[in-house]
N, C-alpha and C positions, 0 to 999 in steps of 0.2 A: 683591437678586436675585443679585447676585457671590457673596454671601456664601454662597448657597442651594448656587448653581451648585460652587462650590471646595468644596464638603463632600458634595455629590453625588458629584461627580469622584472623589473620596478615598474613597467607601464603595466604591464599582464596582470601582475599584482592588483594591483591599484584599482585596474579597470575589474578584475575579479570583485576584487574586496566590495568595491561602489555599486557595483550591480547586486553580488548577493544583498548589502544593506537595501539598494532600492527596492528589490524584490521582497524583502521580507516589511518593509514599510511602505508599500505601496497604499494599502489598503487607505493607512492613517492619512496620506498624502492626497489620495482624493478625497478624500472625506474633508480634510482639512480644505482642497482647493474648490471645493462645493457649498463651504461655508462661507468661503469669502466671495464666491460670487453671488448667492445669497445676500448677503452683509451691503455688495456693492449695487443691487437693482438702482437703476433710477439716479447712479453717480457716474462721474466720469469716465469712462476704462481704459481710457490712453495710455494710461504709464503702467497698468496688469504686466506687462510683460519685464519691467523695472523690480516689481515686486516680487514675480518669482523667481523660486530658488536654481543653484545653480543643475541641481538634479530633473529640475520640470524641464530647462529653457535648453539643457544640453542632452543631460543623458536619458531621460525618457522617450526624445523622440528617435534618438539611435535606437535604445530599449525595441521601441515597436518596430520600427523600421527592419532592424533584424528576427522581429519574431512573425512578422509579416513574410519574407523572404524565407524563411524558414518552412511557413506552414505551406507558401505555394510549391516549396523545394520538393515537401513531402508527402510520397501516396496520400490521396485518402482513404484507401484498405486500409491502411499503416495507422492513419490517425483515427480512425474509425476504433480497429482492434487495441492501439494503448487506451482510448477511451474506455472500453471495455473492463481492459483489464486495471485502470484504475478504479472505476466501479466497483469492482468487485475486490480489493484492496482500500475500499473506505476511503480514497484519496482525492477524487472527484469530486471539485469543487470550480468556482467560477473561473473559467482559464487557466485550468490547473494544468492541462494536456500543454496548452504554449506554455507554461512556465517550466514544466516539463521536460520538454524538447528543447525549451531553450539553455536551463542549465545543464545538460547531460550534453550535446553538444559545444557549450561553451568550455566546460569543464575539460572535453576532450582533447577541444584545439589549445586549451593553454598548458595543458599537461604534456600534451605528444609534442608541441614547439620547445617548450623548454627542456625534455630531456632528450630532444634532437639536438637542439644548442650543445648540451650540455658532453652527448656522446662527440659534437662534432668537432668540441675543443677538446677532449681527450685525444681522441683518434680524429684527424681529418679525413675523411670518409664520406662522403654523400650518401652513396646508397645503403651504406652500415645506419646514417642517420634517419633514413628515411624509414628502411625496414623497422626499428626501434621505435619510431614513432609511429608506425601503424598497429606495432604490438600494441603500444598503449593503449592507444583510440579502441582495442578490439578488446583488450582488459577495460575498460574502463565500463562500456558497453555491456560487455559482462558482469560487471560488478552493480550496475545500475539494473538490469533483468533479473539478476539473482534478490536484489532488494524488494524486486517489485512481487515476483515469486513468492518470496520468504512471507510477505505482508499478507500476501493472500494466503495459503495457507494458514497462518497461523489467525488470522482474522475468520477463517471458514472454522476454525475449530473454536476459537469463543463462541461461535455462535450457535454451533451443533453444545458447547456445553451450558450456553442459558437458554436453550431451547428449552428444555422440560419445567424449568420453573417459570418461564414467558410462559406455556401453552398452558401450565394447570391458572397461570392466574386467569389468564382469557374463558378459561373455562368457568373458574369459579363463579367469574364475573357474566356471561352469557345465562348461564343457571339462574342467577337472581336475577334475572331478567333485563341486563341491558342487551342492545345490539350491537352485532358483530365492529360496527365501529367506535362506538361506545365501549366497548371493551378494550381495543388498542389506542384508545385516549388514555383509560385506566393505567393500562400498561406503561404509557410513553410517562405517566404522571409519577411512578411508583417505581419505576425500572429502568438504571441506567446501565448502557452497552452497547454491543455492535448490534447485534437484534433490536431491539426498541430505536437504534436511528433508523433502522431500515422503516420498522413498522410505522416510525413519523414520517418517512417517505411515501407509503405508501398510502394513508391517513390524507398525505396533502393532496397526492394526486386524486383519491375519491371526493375530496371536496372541493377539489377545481371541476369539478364535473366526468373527472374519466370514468369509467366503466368498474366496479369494483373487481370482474375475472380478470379485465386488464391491468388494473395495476397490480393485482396478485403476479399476474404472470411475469411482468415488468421487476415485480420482486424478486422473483424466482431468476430470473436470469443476471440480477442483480449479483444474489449472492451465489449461486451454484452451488448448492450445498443436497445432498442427496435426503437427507433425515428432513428439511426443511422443506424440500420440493416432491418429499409425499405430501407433507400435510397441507402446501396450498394446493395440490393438483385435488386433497379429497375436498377441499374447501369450493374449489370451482367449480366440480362437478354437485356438492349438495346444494351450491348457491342457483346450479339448474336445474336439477332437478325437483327442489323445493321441500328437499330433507332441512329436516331441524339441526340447528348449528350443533346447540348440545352435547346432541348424542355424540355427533359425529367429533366431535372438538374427545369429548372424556373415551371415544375408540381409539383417537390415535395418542392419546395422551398416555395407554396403558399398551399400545403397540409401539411408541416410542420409548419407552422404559423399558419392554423386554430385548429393544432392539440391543437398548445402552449394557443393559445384562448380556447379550449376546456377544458384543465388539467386548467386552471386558472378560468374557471366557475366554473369545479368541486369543487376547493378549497373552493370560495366564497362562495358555496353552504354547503359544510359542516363547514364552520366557524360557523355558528349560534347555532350546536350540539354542537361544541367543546369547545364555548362560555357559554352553561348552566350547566356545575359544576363551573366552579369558579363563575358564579352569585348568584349559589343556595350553596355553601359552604362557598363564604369568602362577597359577598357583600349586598346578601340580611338580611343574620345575623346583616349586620352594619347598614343595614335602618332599620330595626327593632329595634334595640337596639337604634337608633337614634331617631325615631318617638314614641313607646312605652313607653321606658325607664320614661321619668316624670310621662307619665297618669302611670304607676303601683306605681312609688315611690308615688303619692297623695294616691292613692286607698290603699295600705299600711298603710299609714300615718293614713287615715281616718277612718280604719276597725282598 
């Protein structure tokens, strides 16, 4: 059974270890296998299959074949919303969602298997092993949501903080007379961060033809971000109504600074609540114990 268990161990590994490397070298691999079919126009290709490696001719097509099965396994509400929600965590990129699903799932099942193994050679127990490995699988799960969370968040708050310097530069630059998209070239040229990849996103989509309120809007749901989704909502509406960028750009540009004034009083204002547990739990104990502490040690002494 040791023996069983230590050569299980070693495949899980193995095939973990092979997979993460494929997955993080994939890109280089087709690139590389587009080269040489390239290279090959117009020669042989009988032996192609000779030539490649052993990750092309074995584990790539398990690779797809599991992430194929996987996607038809899973909602597509489900796939739709992690879509989303990588979007909106700057993660979203070409088959990011399968690569995704496929390592958070595989991570599960090698995790929850081996320290089922692992309880079932402590305590022989089936259902002890089973319950344990569903904890994992629902830890693990969680720890992959919690990741995805934490990204967003904290990517919604870079970009609420280069917001003001993004906006006055678009401004500056609308004023001396370029246009509104000419200005987010400006930016994308000048400014690097989570804002300006968006604004390159949206930059691409108006020059593939889309509609400029629509890929505003398309930004907007993009990033979710409240301070960001006044200013394209005033932006769509002067892009209809046929108000000048300008103005509109230098109103919200001193409407979002008093905003920033405002969230930064609020804070100020609750520091002094979130300031009385640790005064009343770790420092007022130590003046006490600092001021007290003799007058009891005499009053002891003396009684």
């Amino acid at each position: 059974m040791l023996y069983i268990l230590v050569f299980s161990c070693f495949i899980v590994i193995f095939m973990f270890s092979y997979g993460t490397m494929l997955i993080l070298s994939k890109g280089k691999l087709t690139i590389r296998y587009r080269i040489n079919q390239i290279k090959n126009i117009g020669t042989d290709t009988s032996l192609d299959i000779d030539k490649m490696s052993f990750s092309q001719r074995a584990l790539t097509p398990i690779y797809e074949r599991i992430s194929k099965f996987i996607l038809k396994a899973t909602p597509r509400r489900k796939i739709i919303l992690l879509k989303k929600k990588l979007e909106k965590a700057g993660l979203l990129k070409s088959n990011i969602q399968v690569n995704w699903l496929y390592t958070r799932i595989m991570i599960m099942l090698i995790f929850s298997i081996l320290f089922a193994l692992l309880i079932y050679i402590i305590e022989a127990d089936f259902l002890e092993s089973l319950i344990f490995a569903l904890l994992i699988m629902l830890l693990i799960s969680t720890c992959f949501n919690f990741y995805l969370s934490k990204r967003i968040n904290t990517r919604k708050k870079m970009i609420v903080k280069e917001l003001p310097y993004t906006l006055d530069l678009i401004t500056v630059s609308v004023e001396a007379g370029l246009s509104f998209d000419g200005a987010m070239a400006r930016v994308i040229a000048n400014i690097s961060g989570e804002l300006c990849d968006e604004f390159a996103k949206t930059l691409k989509e108006i020059r593939m033809g889309i509609q400029r309120k629509v890929a505003l809007k398309n930004m907007n749901e993009r990033c979710d971000v409240k301070e960001l989704s006044m200013l394209l909502t005033s932006l769509i509406q002067a892009d209809a109504l046929g108000v000048g960028l300008a103005h509109v750009l230098r109103i919200e540009s001193v409407g979002l600074r008093e905003h920033r004034k405002q969230v930064a009083r609020e804070k100020a204002m609750k520091a002094p609540i979130k300031m009385l547990f640790p005064l009343i739990f770790f420092i007022f104990p130590s003046i006490f114990i600092i001021i007290l502490g003799p007058a009891l040690i005499k009053i002891f002494k003396i009684l």
